[in-house]
Gaussian input, Z-matrix of N, CA and C with variables (Angstrom, degrees):
# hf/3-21g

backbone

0 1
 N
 C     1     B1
 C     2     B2     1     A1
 N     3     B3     2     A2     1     D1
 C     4     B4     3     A3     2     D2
 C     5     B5     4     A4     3     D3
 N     6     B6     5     A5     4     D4
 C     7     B7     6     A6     5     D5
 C     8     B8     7     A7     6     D6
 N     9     B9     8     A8     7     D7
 C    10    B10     9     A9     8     D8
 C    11    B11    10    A10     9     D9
 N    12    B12    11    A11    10    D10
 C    13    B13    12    A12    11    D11
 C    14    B14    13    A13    12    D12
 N    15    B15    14    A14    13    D13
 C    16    B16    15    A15    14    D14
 C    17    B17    16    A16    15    D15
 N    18    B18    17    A17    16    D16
 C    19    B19    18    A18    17    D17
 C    20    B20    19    A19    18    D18
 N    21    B21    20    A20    19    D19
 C    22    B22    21    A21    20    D20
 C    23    B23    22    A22    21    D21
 N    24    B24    23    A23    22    D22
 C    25    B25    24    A24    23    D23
 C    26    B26    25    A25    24    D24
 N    27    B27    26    A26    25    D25
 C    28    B28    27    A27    26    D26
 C    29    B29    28    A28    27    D27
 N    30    B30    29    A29    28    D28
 C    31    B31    30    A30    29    D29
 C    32    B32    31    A31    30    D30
 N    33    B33    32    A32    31    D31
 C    34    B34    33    A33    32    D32
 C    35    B35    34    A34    33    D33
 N    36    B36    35    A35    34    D34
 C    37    B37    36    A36    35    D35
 C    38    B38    37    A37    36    D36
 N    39    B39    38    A38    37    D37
 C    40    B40    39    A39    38    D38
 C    41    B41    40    A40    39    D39
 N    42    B42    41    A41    40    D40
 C    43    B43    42    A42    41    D41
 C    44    B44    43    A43    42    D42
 N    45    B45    44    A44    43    D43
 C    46    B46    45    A45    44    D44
 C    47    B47    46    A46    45    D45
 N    48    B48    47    A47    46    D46
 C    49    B49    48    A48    47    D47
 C    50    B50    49    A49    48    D48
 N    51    B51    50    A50    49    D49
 C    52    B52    51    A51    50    D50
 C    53    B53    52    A52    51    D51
 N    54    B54    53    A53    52    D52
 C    55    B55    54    A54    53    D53
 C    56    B56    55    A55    54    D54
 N    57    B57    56    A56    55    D55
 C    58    B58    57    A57    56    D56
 C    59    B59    58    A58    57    D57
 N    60    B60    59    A59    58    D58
 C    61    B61    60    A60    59    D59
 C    62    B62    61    A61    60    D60
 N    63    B63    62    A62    61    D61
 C    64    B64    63    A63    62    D62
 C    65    B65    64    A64    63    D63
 N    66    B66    65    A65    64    D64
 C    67    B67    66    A66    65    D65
 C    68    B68    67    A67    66    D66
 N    69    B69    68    A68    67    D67
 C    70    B70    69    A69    68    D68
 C    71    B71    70    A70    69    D69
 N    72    B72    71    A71    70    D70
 C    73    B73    72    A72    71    D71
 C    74    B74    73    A73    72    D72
 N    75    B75    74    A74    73    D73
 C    76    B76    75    A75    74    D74
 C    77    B77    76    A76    75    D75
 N    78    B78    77    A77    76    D76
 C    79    B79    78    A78    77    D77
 C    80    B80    79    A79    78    D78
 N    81    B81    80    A80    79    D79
 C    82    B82    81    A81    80    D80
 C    83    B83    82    A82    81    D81
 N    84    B84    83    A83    82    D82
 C    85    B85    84    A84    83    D83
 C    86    B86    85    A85    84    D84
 N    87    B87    86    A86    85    D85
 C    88    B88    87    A87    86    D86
 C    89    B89    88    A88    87    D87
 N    90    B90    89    A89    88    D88
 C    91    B91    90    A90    89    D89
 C    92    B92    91    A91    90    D90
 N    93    B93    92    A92    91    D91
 C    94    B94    93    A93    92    D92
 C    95    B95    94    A94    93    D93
 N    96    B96    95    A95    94    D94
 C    97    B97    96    A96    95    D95
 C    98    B98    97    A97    96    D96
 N    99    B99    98    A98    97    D97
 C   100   B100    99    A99    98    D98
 C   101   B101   100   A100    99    D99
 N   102   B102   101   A101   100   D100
 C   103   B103   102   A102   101   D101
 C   104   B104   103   A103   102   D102
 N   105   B105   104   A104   103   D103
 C   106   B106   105   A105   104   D104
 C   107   B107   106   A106   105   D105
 N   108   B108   107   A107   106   D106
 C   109   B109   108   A108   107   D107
 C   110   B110   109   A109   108   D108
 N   111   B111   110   A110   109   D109
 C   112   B112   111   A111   110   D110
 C   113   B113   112   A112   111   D111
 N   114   B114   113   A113   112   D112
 C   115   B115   114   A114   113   D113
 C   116   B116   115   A115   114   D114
 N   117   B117   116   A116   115   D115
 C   118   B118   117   A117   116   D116
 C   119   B119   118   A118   117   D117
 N   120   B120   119   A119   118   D118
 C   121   B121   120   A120   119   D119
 C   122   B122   121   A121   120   D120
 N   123   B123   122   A122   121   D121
 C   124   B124   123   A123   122   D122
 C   125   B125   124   A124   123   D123
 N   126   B126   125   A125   124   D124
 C   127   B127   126   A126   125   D125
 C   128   B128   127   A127   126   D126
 N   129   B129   128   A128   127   D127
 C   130   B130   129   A129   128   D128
 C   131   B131   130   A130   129   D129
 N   132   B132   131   A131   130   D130
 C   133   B133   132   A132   131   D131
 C   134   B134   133   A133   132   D132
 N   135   B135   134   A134   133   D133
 C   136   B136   135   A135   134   D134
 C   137   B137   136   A136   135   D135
 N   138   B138   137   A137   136   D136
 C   139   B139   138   A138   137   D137
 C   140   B140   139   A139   138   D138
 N   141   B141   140   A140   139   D139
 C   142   B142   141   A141   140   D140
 C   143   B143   142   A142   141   D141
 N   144   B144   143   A143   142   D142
 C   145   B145   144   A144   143   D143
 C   146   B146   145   A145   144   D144
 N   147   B147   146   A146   145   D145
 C   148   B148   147   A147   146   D146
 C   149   B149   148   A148   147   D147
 N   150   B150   149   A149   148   D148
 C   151   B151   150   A150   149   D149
 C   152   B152   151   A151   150   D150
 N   153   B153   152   A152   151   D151
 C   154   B154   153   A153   152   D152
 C   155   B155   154   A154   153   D153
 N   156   B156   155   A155   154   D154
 C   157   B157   156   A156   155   D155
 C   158   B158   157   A157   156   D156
 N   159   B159   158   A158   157   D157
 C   160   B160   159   A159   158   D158
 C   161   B161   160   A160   159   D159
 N   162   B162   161   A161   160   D160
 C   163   B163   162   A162   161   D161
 C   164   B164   163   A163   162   D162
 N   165   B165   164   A164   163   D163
 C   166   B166   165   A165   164   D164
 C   167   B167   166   A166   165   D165
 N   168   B168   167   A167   166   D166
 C   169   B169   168   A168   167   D167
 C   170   B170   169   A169   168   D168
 N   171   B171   170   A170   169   D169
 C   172   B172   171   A171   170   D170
 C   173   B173   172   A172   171   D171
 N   174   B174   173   A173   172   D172
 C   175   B175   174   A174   173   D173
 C   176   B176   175   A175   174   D174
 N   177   B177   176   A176   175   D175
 C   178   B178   177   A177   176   D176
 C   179   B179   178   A178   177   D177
 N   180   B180   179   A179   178   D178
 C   181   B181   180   A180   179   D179
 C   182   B182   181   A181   180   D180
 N   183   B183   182   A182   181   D181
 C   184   B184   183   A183   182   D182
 C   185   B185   184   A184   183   D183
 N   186   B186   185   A185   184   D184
 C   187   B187   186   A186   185   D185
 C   188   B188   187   A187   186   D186
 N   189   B189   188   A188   187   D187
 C   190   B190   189   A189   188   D188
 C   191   B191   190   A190   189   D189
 N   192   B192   191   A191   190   D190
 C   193   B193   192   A192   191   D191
 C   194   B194   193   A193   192   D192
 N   195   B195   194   A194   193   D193
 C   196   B196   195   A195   194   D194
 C   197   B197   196   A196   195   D195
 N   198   B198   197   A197   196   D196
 C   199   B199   198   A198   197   D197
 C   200   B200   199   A199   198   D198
 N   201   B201   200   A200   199   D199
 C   202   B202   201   A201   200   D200
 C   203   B203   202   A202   201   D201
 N   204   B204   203   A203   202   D202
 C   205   B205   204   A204   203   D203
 C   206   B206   205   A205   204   D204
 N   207   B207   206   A206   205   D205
 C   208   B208   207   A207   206   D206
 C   209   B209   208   A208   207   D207
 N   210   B210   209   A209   208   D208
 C   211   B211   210   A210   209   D209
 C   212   B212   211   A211   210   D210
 N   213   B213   212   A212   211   D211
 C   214   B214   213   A213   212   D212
 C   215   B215   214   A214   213   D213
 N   216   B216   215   A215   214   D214
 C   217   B217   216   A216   215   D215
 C   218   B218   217   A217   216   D216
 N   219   B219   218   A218   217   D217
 C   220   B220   219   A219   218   D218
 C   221   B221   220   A220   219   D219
 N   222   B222   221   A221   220   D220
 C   223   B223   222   A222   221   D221
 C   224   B224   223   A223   222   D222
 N   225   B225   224   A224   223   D223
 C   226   B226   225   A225   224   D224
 C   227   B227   226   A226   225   D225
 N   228   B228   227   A227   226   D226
 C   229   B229   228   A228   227   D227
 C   230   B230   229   A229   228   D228
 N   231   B231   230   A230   229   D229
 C   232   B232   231   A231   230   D230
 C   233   B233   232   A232   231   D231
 N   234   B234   233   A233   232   D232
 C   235   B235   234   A234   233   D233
 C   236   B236   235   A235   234   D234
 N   237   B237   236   A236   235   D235
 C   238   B238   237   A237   236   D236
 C   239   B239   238   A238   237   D237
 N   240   B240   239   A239   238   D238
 C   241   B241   240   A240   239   D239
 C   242   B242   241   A241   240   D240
 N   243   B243   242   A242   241   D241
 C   244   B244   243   A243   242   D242
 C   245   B245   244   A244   243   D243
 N   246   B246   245   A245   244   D244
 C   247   B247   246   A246   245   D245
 C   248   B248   247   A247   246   D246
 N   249   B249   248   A248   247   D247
 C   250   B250   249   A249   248   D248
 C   251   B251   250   A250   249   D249
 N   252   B252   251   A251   250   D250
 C   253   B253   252   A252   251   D251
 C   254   B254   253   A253   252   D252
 N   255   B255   254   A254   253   D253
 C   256   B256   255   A255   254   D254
 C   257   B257   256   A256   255   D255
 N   258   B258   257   A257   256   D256
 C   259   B259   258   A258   257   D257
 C   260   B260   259   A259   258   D258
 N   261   B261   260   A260   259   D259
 C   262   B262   261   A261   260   D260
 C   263   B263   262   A262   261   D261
 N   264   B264   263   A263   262   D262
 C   265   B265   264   A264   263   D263
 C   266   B266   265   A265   264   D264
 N   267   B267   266   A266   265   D265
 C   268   B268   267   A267   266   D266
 C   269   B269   268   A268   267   D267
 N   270   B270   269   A269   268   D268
 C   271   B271   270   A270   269   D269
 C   272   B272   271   A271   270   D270
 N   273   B273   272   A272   271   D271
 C   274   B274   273   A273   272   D272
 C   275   B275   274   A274   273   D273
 N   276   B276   275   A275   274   D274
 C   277   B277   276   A276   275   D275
 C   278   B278   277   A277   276   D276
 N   279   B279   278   A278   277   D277
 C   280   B280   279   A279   278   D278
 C   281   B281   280   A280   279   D279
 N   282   B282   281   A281   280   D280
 C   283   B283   282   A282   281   D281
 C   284   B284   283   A283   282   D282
 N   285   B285   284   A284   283   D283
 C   286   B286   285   A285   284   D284
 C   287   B287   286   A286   285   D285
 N   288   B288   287   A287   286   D286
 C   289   B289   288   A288   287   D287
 C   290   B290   289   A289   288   D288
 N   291   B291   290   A290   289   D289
 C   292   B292   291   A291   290   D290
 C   293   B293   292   A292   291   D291
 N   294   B294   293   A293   292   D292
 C   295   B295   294   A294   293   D293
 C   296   B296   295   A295   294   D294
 N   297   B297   296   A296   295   D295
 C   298   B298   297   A297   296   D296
 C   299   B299   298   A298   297   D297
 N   300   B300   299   A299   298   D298
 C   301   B301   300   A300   299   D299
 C   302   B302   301   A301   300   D300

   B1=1.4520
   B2=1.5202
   B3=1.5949
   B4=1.6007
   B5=1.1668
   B6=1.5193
   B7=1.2101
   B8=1.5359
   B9=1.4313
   B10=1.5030
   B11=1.6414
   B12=1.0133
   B13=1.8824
   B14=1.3146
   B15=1.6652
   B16=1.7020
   B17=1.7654
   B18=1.0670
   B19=1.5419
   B20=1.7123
   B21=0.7292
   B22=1.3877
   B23=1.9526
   B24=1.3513
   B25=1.3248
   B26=1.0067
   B27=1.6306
   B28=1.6204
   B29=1.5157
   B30=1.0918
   B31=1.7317
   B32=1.5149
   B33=1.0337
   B34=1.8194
   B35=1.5214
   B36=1.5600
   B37=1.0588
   B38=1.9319
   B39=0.6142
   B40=1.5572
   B41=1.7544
   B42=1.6220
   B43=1.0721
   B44=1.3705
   B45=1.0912
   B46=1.7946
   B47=1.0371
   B48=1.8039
   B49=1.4651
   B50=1.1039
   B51=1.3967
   B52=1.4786
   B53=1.9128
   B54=1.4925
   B55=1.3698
   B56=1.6135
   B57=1.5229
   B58=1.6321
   B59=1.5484
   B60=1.1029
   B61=1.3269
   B62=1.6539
   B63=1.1051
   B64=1.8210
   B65=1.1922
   B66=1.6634
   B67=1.2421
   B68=1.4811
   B69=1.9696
   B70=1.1742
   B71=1.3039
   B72=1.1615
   B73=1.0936
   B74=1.8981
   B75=1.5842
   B76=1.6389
   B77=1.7891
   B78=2.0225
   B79=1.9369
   B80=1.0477
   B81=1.7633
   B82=1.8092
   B83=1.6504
   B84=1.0640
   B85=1.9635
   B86=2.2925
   B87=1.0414
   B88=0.9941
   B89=1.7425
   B90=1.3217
   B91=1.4713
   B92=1.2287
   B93=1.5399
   B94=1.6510
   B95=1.9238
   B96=1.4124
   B97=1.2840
   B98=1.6884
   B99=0.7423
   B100=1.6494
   B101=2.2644
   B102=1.2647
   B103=1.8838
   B104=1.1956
   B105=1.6562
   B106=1.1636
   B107=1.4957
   B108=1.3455
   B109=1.4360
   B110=1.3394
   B111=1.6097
   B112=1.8478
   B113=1.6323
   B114=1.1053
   B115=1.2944
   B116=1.8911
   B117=1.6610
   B118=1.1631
   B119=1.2306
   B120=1.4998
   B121=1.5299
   B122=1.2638
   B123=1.2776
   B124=1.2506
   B125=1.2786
   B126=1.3307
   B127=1.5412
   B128=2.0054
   B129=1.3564
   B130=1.8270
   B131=2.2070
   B132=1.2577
   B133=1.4557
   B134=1.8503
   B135=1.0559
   B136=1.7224
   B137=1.3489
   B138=1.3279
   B139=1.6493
   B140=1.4371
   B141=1.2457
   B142=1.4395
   B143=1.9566
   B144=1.5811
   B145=1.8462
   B146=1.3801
   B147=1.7500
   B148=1.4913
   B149=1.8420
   B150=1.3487
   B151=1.2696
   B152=1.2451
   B153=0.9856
   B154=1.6513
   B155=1.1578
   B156=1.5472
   B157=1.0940
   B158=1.9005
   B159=1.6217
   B160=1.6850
   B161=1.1686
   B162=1.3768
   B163=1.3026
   B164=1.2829
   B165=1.3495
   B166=1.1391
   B167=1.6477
   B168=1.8844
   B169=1.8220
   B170=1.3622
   B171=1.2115
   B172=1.8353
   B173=1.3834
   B174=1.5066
   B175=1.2170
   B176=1.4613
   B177=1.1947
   B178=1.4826
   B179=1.9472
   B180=1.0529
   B181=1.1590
   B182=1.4144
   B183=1.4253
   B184=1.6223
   B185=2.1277
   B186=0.8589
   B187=1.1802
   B188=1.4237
   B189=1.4861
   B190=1.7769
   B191=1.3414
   B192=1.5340
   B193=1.5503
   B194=1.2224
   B195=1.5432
   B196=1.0546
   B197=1.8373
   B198=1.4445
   B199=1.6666
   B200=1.6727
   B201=0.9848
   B202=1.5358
   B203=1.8949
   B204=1.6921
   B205=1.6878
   B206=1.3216
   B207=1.9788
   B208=1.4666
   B209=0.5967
   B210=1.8969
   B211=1.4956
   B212=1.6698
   B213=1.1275
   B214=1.4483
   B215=1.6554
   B216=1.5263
   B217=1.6509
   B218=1.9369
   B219=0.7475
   B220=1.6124
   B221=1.7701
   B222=1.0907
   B223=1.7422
   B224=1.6654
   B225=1.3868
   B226=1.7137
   B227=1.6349
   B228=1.6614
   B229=2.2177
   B230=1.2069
   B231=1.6782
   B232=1.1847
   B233=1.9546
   B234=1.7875
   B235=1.1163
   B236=1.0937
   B237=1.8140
   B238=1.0899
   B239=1.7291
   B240=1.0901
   B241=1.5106
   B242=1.7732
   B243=1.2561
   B244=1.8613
   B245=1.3976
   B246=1.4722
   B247=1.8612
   B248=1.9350
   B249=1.7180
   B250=1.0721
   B251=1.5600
   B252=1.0589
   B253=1.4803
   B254=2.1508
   B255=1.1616
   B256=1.6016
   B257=1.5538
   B258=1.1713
   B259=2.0231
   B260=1.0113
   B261=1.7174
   B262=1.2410
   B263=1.1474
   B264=1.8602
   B265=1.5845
   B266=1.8869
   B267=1.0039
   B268=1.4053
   B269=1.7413
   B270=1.5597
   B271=1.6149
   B272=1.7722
   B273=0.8851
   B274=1.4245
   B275=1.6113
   B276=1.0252
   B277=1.8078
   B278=1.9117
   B279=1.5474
   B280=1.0015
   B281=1.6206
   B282=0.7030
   B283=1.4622
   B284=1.6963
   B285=1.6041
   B286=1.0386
   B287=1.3727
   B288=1.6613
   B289=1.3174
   B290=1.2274
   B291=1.3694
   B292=1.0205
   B293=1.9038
   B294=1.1109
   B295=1.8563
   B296=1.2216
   B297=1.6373
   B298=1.3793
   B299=1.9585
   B300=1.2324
   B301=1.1548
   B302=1.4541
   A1=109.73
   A2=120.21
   A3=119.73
   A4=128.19
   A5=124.27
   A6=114.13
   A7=115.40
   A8=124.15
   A9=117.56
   A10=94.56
   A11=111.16
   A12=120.07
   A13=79.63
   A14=127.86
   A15=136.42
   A16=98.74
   A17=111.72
   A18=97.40
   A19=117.44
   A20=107.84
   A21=106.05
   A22=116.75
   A23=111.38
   A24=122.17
   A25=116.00
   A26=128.98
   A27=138.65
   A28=112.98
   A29=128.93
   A30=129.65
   A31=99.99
   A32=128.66
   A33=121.80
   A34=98.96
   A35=111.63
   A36=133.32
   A37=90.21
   A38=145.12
   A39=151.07
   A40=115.02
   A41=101.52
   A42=134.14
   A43=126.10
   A44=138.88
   A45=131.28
   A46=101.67
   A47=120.36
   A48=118.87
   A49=106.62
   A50=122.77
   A51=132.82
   A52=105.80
   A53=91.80
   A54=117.92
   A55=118.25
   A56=109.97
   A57=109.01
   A58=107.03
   A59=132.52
   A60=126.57
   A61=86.30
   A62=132.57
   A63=147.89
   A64=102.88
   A65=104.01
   A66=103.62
   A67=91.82
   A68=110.59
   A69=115.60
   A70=125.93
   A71=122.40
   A72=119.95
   A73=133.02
   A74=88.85
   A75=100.87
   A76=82.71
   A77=87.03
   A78=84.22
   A79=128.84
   A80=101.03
   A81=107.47
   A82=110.99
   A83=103.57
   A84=107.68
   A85=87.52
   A86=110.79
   A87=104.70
   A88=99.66
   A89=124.57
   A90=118.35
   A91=137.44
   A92=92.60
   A93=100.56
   A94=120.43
   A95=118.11
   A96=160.50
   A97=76.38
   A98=164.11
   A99=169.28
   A100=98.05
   A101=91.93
   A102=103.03
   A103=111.06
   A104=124.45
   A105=107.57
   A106=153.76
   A107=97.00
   A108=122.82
   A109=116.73
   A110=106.61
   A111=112.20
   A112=126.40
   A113=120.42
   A114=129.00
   A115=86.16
   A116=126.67
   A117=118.04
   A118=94.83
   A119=108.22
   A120=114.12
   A121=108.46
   A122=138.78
   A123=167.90
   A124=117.71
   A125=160.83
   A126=143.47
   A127=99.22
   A128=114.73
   A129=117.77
   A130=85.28
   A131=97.08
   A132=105.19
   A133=81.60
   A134=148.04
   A135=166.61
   A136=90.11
   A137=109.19
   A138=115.71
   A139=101.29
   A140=127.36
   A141=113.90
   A142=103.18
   A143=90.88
   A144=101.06
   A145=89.45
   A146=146.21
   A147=110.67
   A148=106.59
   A149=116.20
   A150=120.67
   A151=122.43
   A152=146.14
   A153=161.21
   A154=102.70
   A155=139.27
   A156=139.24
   A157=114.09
   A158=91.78
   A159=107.42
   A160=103.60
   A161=139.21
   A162=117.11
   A163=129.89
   A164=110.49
   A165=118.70
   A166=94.22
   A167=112.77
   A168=121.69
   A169=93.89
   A170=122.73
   A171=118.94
   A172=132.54
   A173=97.52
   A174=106.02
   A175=128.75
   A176=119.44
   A177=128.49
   A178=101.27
   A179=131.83
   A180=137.77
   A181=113.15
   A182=108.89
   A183=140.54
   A184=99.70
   A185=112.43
   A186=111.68
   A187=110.43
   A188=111.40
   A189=107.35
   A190=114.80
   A191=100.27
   A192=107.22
   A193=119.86
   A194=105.99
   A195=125.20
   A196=145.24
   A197=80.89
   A198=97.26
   A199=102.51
   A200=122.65
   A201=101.41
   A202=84.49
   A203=98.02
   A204=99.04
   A205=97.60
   A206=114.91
   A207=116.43
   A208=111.78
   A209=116.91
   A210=129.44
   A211=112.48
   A212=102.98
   A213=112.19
   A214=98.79
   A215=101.81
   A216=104.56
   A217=110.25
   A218=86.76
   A219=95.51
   A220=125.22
   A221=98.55
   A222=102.58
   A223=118.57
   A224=91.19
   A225=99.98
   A226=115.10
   A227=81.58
   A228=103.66
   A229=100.28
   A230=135.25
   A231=106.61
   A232=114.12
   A233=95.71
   A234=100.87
   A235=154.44
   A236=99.29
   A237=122.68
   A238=106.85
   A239=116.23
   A240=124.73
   A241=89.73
   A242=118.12
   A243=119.80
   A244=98.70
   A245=112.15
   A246=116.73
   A247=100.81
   A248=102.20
   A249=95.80
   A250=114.77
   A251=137.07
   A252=153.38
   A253=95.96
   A254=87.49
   A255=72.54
   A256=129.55
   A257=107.57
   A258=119.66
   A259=89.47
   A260=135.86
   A261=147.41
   A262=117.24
   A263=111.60
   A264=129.22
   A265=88.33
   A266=119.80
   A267=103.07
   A268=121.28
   A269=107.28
   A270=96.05
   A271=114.03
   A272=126.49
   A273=125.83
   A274=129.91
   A275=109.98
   A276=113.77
   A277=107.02
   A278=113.36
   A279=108.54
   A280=105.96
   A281=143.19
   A282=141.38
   A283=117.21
   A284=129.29
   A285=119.35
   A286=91.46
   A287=103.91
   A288=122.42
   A289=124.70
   A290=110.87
   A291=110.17
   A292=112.41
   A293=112.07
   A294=116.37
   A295=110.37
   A296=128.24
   A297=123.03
   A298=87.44
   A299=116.79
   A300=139.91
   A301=101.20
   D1=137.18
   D2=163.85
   D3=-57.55
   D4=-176.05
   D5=176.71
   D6=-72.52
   D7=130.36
   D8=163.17
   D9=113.61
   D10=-14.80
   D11=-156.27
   D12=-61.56
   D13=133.46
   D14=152.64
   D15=67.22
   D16=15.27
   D17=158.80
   D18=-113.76
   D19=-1.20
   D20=-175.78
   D21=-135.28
   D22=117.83
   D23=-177.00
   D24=-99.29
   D25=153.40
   D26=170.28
   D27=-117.67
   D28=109.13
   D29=171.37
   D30=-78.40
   D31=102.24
   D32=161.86
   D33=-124.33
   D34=145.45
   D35=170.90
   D36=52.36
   D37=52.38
   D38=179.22
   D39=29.04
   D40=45.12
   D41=164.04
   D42=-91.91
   D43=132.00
   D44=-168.99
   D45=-123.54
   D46=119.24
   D47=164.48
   D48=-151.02
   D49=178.19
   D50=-171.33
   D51=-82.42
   D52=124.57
   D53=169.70
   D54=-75.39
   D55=65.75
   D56=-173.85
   D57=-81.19
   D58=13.44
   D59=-152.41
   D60=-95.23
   D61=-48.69
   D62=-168.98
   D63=-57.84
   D64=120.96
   D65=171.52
   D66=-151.87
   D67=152.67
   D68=-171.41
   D69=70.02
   D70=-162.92
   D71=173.60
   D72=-122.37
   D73=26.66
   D74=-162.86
   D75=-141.10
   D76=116.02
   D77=170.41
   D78=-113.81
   D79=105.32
   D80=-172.22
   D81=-80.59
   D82=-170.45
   D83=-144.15
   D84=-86.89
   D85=-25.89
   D86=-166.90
   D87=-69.76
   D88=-21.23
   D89=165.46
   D90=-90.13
   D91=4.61
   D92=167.27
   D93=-102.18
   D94=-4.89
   D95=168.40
   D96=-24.37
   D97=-93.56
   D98=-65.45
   D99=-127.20
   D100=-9.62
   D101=175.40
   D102=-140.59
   D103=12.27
   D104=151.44
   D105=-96.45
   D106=34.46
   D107=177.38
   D108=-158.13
   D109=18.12
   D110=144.36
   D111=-86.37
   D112=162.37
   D113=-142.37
   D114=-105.12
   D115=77.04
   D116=178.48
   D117=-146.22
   D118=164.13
   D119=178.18
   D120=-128.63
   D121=5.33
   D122=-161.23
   D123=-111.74
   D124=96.47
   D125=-167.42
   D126=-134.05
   D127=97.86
   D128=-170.70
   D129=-99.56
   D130=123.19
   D131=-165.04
   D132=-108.70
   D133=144.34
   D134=155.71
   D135=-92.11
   D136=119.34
   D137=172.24
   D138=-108.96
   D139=28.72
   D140=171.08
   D141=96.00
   D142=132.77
   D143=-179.42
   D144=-42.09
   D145=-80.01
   D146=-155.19
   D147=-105.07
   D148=54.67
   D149=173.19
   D150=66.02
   D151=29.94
   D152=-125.69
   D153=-128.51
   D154=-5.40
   D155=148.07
   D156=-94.26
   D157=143.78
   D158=-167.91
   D159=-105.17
   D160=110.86
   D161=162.30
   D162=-102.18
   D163=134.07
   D164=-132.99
   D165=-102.70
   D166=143.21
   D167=-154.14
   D168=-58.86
   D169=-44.52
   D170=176.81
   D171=-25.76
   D172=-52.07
   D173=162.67
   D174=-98.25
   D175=-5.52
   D176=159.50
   D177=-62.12
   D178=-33.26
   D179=-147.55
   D180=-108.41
   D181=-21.29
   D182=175.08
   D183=-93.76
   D184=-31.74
   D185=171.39
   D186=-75.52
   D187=-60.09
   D188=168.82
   D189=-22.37
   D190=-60.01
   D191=-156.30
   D192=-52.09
   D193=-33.93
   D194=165.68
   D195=-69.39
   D196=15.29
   D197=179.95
   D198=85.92
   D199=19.36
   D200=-163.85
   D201=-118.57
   D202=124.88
   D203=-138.00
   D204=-103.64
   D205=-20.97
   D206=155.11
   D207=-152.76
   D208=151.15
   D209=-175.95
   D210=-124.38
   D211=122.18
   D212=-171.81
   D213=-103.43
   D214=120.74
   D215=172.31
   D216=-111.59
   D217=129.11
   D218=164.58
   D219=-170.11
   D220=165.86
   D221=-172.17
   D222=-53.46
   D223=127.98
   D224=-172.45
   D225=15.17
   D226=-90.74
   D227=-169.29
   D228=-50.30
   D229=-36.28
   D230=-152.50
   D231=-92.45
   D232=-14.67
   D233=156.90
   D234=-57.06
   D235=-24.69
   D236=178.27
   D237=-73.17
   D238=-26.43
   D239=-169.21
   D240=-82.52
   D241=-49.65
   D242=-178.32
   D243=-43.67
   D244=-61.71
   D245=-155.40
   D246=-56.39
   D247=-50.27
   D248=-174.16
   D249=-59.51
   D250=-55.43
   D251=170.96
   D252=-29.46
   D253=-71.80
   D254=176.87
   D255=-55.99
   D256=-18.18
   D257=177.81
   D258=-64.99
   D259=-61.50
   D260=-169.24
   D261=-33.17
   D262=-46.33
   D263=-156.88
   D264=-89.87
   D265=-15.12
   D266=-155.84
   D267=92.78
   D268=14.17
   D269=-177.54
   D270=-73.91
   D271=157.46
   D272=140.78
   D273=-48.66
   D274=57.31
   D275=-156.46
   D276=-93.07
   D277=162.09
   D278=164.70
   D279=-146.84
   D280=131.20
   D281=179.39
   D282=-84.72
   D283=161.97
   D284=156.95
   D285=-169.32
   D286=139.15
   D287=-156.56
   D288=-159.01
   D289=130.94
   D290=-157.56
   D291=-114.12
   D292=141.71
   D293=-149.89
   D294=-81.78
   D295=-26.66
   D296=-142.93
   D297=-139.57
   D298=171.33
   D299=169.16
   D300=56.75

């Protein structure tokens, strides 16, 4: 398997699939491409169990543009608890997360 292969997941539209787009440890806008033309306003990014992914304003700013109206970053698990919490509220949410580091 490559790097990233089965570590990293995407929830869109409350769909679960593999997040191959992530690579390294710096996330430019071209790997978030996979939610910018879903219908969410919500974006919960998993930077990795101890946060080890950077995301970088480019693509924080490329997501705006894109209607995506907030992005909540935090470490893997605890994101996972954000994304769910917002399903709860009724947001338009999508998660993307990353498993390792």
């Amino acid at each position: 398997m490559g790097e990233g292969v089965g570590k990293d997941i995407s929830i869109i539209n409350g769909q679960v699939s593999a997040w191959t787009a992530r690579k390294g440890h710096r996330l430019k806008p071209k790997m978030v491409t996979c939610v910018l033309d879903e219908d969410i306003d919500v974006l919960v990014i998993g930077n990795g169990v101890n946060g080890a992914i950077k995301v970088l304003k480019k693509t924080q700013e490329a997501l705006k543009d894109h209607g995506i109206q907030k992005i909540i970053i935090r470490k893997t698990p605890e994101a996972c608890q954000v994304y769910n919490q917002q399903v709860r509220q009724g947001q338009k949410v999508a998660l993307l997360a990353h498993g390792t580091c």
